[in-house]
C-alpha positions in Angstrom: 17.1 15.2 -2.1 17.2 16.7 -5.7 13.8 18.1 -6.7 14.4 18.7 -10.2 14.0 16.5 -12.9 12.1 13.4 -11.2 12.4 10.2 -12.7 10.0 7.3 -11.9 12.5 5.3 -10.4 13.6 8.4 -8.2 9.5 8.7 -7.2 9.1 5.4 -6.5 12.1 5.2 -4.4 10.7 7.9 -2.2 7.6 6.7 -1.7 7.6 3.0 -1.6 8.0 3.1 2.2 8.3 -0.7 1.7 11.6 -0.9 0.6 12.7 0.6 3.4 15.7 2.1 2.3 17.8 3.7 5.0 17.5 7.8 4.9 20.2 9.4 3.9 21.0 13.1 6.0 19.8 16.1 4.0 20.4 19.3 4.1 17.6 21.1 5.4 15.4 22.9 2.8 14.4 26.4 3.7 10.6 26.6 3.8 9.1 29.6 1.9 8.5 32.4 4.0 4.6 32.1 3.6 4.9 28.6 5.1 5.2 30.4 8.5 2.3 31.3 8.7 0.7 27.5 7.3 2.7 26.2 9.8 1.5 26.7 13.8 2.9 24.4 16.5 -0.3 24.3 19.1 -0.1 23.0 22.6 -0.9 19.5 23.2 -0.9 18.1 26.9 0.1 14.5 27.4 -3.8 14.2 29.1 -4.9 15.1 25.6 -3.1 12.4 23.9 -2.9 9.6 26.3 -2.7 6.5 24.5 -5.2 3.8 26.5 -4.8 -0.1 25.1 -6.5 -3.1 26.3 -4.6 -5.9 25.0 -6.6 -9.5 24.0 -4.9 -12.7 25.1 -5.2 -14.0 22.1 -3.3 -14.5 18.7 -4.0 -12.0 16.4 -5.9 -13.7 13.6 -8.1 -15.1 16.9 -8.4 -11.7 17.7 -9.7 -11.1 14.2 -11.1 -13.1 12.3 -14.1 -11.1 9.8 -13.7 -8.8 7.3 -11.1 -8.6 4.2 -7.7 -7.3 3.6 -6.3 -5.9 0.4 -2.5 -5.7 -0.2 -0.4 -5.6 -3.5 1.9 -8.2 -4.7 4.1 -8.8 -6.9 3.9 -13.0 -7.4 2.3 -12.6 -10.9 4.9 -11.3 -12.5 4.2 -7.0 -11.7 2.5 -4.9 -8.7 -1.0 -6.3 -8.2 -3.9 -5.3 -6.0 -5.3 -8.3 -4.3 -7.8 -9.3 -1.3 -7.9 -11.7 1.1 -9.9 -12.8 4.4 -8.3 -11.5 7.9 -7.0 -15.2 8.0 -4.8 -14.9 5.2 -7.3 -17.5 3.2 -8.6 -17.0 -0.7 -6.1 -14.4 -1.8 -7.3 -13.2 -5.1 -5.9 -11.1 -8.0 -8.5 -8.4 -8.2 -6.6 -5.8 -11.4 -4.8 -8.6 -13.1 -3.6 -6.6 -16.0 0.5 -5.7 -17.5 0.6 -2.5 -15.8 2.0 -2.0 -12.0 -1.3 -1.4 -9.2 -0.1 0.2 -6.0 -1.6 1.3 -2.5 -4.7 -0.1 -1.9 -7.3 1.3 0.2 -10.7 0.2 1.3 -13.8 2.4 1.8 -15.3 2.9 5.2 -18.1 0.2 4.0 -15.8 -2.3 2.2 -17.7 -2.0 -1.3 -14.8 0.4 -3.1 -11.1 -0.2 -3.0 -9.0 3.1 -4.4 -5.4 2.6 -5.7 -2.6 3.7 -7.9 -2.6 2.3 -11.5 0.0 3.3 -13.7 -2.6 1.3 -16.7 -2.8 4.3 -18.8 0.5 5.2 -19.1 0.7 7.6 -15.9 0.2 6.9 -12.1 -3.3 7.6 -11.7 -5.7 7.1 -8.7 -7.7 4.6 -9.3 -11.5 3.2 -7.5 -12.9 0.0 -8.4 -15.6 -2.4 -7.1 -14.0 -4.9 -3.9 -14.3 -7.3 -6.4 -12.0 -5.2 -9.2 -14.7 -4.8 -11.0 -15.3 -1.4 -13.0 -12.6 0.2 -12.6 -12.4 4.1 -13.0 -9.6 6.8 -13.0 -9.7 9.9 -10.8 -7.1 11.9 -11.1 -5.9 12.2 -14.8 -3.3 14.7 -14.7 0.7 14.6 -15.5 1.5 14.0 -11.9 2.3 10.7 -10.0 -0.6 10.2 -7.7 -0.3 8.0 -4.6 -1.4 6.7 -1.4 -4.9 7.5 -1.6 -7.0 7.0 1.7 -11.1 6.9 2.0 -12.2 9.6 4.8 -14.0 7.7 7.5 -17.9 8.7 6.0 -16.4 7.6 2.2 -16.7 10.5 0.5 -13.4 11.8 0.1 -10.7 10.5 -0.8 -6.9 12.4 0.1 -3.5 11.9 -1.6 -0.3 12.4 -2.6 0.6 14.0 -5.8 4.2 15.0 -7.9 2.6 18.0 -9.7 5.6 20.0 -9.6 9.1 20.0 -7.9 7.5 18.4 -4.5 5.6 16.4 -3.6 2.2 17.2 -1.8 -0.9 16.4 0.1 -4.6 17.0 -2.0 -8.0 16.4 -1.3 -10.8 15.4 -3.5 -14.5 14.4 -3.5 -14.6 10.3 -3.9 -15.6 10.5 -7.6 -12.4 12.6 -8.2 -14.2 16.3 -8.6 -12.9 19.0 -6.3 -9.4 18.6 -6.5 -7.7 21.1 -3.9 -4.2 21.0 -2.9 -3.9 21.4 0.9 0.2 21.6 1.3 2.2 23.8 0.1 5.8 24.1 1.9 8.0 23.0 -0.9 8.9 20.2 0.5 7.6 16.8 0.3 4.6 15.6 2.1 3.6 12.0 1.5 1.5 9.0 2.5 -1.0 10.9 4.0 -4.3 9.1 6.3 -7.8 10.6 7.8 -8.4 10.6 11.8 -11.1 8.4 12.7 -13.5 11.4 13.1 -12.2 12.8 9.8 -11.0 16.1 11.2 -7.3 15.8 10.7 -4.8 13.8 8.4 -1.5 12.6 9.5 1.4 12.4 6.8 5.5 12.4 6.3 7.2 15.5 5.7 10.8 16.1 5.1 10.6 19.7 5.9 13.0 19.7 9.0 15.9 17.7 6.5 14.8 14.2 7.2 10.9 12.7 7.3 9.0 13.5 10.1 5.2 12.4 11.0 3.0 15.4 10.9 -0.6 16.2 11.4 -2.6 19.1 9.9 -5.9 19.9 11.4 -8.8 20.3 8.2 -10.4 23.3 9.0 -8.0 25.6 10.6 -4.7 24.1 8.0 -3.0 24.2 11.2 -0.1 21.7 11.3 2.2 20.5 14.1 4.7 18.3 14.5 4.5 14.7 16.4 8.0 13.2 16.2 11.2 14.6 16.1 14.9 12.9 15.4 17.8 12.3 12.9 16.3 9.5 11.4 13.0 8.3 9.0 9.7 8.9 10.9 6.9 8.0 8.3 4.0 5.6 7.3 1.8 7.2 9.8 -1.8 5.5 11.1 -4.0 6.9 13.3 -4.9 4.3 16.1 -8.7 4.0 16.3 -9.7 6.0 18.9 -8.3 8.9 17.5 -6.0 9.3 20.2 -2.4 7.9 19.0 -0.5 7.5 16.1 1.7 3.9 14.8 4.4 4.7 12.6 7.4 2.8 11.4 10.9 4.0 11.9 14.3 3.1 11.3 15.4 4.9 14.6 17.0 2.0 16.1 18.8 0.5 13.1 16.1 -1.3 11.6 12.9 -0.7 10.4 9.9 -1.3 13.3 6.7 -0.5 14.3 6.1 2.7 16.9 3.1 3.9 18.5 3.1 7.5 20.3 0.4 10.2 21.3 -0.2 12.7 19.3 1.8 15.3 20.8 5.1 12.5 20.6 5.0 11.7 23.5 5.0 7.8 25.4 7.1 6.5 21.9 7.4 2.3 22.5 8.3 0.2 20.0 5.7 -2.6 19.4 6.8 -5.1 16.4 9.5 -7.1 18.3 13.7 -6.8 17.1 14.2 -9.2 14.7 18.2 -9.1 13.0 18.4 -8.0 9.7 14.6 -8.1 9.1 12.5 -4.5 9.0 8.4 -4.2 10.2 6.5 -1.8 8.4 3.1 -0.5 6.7 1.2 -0.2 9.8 -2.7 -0.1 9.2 -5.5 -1.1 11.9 -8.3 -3.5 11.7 -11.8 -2.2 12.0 -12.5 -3.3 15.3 -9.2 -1.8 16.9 -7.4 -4.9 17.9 -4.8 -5.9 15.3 -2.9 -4.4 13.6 -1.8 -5.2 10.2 1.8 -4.6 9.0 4.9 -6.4 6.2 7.9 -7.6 7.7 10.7 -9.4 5.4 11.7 -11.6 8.7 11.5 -14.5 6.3 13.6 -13.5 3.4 10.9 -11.7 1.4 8.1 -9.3 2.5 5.0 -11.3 3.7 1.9 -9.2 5.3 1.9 -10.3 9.3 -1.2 -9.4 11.9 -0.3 -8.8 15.8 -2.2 -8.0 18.8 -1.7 -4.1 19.8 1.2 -4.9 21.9 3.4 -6.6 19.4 1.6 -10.2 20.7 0.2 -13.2 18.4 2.2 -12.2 15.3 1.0 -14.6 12.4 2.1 -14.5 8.7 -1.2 -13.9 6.3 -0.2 -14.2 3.1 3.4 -16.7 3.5 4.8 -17.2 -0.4 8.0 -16.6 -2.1 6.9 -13.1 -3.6 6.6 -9.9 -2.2 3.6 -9.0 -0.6 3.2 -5.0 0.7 0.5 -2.5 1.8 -2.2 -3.9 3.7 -5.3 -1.9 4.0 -8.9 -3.4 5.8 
C-alpha cells in the first residue's frame, strides 16, 4: 500500500469497509523501532475470553423491536445519514445537504449521532442532534477524519484520522477538545470502537502486511493482537459483555460475519454462505441480542438484523440504493 501522496479516492477505498474489496498481499512494512516497545503481546487464557451466548428463538426484529438505528445511504442522490426504527419503519434523511455524510454513530443515550461530513470542503467529524438538528464540527484540521465511536459514558468520542503518511487512532473529549493521538506504528490503524466498560478499543491494523483486528488497552497503551491470517480481518465490535469480538472477514472467499474471544480463539462464522453476496458492518443492539450488519445478497447493499447465531435474518431497510453502516 503506497503511503505517499493520498488521494481521496485512495482513502476512501481503504476505509469504506463496505465495498468490500478483496485485500491485495503487501509487503510487510517495518514498524519503527520505538513501536516495540508500544507494542506488548500479554497472555490471554481461553477462560478469560470465553464467549457465552444464549440464543432467542425468535426472528431478529422479534428479538428487537425498541430503539433506532442510523445508517448512511446513498438513494438521494450522495452519502446520507439517516435513522430508522429497529423494524426497518420511518427511515428518514437526517443531513440532507450536497456534500457526502459518512459513519454514523449514536451516543450511549441516543440524543447525539457523530459522523463524517465532508460539508465544508474536508472530512470532518461531525455531532448533531438524533434528529440532525444542529449540527457542529469537531475536528477541523487538514486530515480525513473517520469512523468516530461514542465511549460507553458519552463523553469521548475516538477516531480515525489521515494526518500524515498513515493512518491513525485519536481520542478526543465529545465536544472535540483534547485531541490526542494514541497510535503511532506507521502503519494504518482504522475503524476503531470502545469495550463496553470503556477500558480498551478494538481497531484494524495492517502492521503485519495485511489488516488484522487489534486491541489496545487505554491506560497501559498496551496492544495485542486477536486474529491472525493471509487475509482481511477488520470492522471489529465488541460483543456486549465485553467478552468477544464480531468482525468481518473475507477469509473464506467472501466477505462474512466472525465472532472470536479476545485472545482469537473459538473463531465461527455466524452470517450464513450466501454465493457471490458479502455480510459485513457488524454492530450490536443495545440489549445484546441482534446484531445489525449490510449484506448485498440482493443485488445492492441493504442493512439486515440476525439473532446472535446467524438466526432470523430480516432485511431493514429493502430499496434499490445502497444502504451501509448501521449504528444503534
Amino acid at each position: 500500500m503506497k503511503k505517499a501522496a493520498i488521494t481521496i479516492t485512495t482513502v476512501l477505498a481503504l476505509i469504506l469497509a463496505f465495498t468490500l474489496i478483496a485485500c491485495r498481499q503487501e509487503k510487510v512494512q517495518e514498524v519503527p523501532e520505538t513501536s516495540a516497545a508500544q507494542i506488548t503481546l500479554p497472555a490471554i487464557t481461553a477462560a478469560e475470553t470465553t464467549v457465552l451466548i444464549t440464543i432467542p428463538e425468535t426472528t431478529a426484529v422479534e428479538a428487537f423491536t425498541e430503539g433506532k438505528i442510523t445508517f448512511m445511504s446513498n438513494r438521494d442522490g450522495n452519502d446520507e445519514i439517516y435513522i430508522m426504527n429497529a423494524d426497518g419503519s420511518d427511515q428518514v434523511n437526517l443531513t440532507n445537504n450536497p456534500a457526502d455524510d459518512w459513519y454514523p454513530s449514536f451516543s450511549p443515550d441516543g440524543s447525539k449521532i457523530t459522523f463524517t461530513s465532508e460539508n465544508g470542503g474536508n472530512d470532518e467529524i461531525y455531532i448533531m442532534n438524533a434528529d440532525g438538528s444542529e449540527q457542529v464540527i469537531l475536528t477541523k484540521n487538514k486530515g480525513f477524519n473517520y469512523y468516530p465511536d461514542f465511549s460507553p459514558d458519552g463523553k469521548k468520542i475516538i477516531f480515525q484520522s489521515y494526518r500524515g503518511a498513515s493512518s491513525e487512532i485519536y481520542l478526543m473529549n465529545a465536544d472535540g477538545s483534547g485531541q490526542k493521538r494514541l497510535t503511532s506504528n506507521g502503519t494504518d490503524e482504522i475503524e476503531p470502537c470502545f469495550s463496553p466498560d470503556g477500558k480498551k478499543i478494538a481497531f484494524a491494523s495492517d502492521m503485519d502486511g495485511d489488516f488484522e483486528v487489534y486491541i489496545m488497552d487505554l491506560k497501559s497503551k498496551d496492544i495485542f493482537q486477536v486474529t491472525s491470517n493471509d487475509t482481511c480481518d477488520w470492522e471489529p465490535a465488541f460483543l456486549p459483555d465485553g467478552k468477544g469480538i464480531a468482525f468481518s472477514s473475507n477469509r473464506d472467499g467472501e466477505y462474512n460475519i466472525y465472532i472470536a474471544g479476545l485472545a482469537g480463539e473459538n473463531i465461527r462464522q455466524i452470517s450464513g454462505s450466501f454465493s457471490d453476496a458479502d455480510n459485513a458492518n457488524p454492530y450490536f443492539s443495545p440489549d445484546g441480542k441482534t446484531i445489525a450488519f449490510v449484506s448485498n445478497r440482493d443485488g445492492n447493499y441493504e442493512i439486515y438484523l440476525m439473532n446472535l447465531d446467524g438466526s432470523g435474518q430480516v432485511n431493514l431497510t429493502n430499496n434499490p440504493a445502497d444502504d451501509w453502516l448501521p449504528s444503534f
